[in-house]
C-alpha positions as CSV (number, residue, x, y, z in Angstrom):
1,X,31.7,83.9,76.0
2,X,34.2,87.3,75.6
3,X,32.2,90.3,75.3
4,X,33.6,92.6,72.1
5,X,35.6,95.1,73.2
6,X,35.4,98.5,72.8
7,X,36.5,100.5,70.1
8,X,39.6,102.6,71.3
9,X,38.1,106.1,71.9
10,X,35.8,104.9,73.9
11,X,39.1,103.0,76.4
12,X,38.9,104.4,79.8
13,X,41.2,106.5,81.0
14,X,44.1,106.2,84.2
15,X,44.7,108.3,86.5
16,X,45.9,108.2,89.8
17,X,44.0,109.9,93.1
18,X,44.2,110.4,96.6
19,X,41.8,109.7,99.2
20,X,41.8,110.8,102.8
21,X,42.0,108.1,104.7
22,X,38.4,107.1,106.3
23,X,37.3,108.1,102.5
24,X,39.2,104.9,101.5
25,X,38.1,103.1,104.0
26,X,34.5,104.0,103.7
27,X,35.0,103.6,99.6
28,X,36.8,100.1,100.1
29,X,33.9,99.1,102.5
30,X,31.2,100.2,100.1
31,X,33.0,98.2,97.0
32,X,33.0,95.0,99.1
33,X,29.8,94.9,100.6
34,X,28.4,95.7,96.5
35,X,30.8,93.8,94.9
36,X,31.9,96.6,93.0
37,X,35.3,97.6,91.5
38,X,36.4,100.9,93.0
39,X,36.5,102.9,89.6
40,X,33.1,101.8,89.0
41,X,32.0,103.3,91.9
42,X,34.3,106.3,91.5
43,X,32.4,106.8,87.9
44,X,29.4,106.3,88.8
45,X,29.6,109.1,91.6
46,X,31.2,111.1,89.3
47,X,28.6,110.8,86.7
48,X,26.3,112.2,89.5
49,X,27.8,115.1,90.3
50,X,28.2,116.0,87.0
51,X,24.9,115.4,86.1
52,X,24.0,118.1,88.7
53,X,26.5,120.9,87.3
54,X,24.3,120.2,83.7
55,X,27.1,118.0,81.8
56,X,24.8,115.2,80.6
57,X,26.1,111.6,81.1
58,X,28.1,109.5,77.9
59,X,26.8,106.3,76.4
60,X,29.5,105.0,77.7
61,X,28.9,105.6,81.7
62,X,28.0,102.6,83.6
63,X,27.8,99.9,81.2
64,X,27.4,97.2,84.1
């Protein structure tokens, strides 16, 4: 069964980064081993580190 999708403000967002090159590595590693997609990992860290500067986490963060 399709889960419903999401109304559009709440559509992610692209964007396009760089990583040093052990960081991908050690990212690419990390998302294997956890069978994880990379930008959920990236969001997830990044919801952390916000979290810690006081900007409280959306409803949307995480959903897996």
């Amino acid at each position: 069964m399709a889960r419903e999708k999401r109304p559009e403000e709440e559509h992610c967002q692209k964007v396009s980064i760089s990583f040093e090159p052990k960081q991908f590595e050690q990212l690419l590693d990390y998302c294997q081993k956890e069978e994880r997609s990379m930008a959920w990992c990236i969001r997830k860290a990044l919801t952390a580190w916000l979290a810690e500067r006081g900007y409280p986490p959306t409803d949307t963060t995480l959903r897996r």
